[in-house]
Kinemage of the C-alpha trace (Angstrom):
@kinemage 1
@onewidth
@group {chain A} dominant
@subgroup {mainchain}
@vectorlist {calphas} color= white
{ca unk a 1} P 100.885 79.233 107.072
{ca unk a 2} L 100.364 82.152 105.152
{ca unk a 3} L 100.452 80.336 101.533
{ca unk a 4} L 97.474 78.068 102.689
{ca unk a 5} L 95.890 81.372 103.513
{ca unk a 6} L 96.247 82.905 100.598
{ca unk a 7} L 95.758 79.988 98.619
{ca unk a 8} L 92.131 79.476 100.679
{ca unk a 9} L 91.775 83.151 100.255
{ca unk a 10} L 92.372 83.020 96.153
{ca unk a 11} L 90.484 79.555 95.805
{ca unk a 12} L 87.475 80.550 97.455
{ca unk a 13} L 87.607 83.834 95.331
{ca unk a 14} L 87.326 81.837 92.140
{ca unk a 15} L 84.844 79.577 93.057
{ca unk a 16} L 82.802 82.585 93.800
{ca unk a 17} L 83.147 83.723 90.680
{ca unk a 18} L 82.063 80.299 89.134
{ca unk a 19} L 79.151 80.638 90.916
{ca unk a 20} L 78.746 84.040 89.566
{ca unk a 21} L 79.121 82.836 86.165
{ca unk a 22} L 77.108 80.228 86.705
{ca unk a 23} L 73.857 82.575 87.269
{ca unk a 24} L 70.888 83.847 85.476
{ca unk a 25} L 71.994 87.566 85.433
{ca unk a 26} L 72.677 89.267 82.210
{ca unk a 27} L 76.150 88.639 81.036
{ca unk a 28} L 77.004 92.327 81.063
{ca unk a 29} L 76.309 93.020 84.530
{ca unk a 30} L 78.700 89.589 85.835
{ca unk a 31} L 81.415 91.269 83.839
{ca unk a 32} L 80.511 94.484 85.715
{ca unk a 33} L 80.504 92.382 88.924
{ca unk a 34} L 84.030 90.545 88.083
{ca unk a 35} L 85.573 93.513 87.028
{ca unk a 36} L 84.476 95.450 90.728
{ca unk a 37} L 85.866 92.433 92.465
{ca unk a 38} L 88.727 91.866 90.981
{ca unk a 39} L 90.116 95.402 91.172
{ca unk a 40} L 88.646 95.117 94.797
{ca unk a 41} L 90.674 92.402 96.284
{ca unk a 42} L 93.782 93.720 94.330
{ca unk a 43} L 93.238 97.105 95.741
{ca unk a 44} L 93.325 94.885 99.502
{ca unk a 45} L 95.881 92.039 99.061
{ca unk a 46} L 98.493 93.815 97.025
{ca unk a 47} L 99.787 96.199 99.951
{ca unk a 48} L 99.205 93.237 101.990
{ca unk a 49} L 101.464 91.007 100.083
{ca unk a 50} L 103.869 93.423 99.353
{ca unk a 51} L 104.396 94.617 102.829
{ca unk a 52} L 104.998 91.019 103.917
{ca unk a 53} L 107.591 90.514 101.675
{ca unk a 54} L 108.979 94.143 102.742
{ca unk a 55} L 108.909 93.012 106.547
{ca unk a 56} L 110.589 89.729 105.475
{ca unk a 57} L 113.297 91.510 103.946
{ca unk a 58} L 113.984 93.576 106.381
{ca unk a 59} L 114.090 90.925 109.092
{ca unk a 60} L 116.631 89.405 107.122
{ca unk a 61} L 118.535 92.364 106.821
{ca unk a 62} L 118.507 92.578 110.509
{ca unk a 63} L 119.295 89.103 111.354
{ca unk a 64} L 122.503 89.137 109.370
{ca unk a 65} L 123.439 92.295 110.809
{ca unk a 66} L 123.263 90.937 114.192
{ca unk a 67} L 125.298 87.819 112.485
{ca unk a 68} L 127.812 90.274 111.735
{ca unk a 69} L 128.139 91.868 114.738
{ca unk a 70} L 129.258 89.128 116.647
């Protein structure tokens, strides 16, 4: 479930930024705009992302400790 959302999330991202491109503003200011973006949502999915995959691994942890335990 959470790929599809981040692959929604990332696709609709892009095609936002085609449509960006796509426009009658000065070339300077888009690369303004892609640049803000970009470090934008890396500045909000990277400590999403890597928190997941923190949580994941420590649910594993814990799951084989419990395996172990028994």
């Amino acid at each position: 479930m959470r790929k599809w959302l981040v692959l929604t999330l990332v696709t609709l991202i892009v095609i936002a930024h085609i449509f960006l491109w796509r426009s009658d503003m000065p070339a300077h200011l888009k690369l303004t705009f892609t640049i803000i973006n970009a470090a934008g949502w890396t500045i909000v999915l990277a400590p999403i992302l890597l928190i997941d995959r923190w949580l994941a691994a420590v649910q594993r942890r814990n799951s084989d400790d419990h395996d172990n335990v028994t």
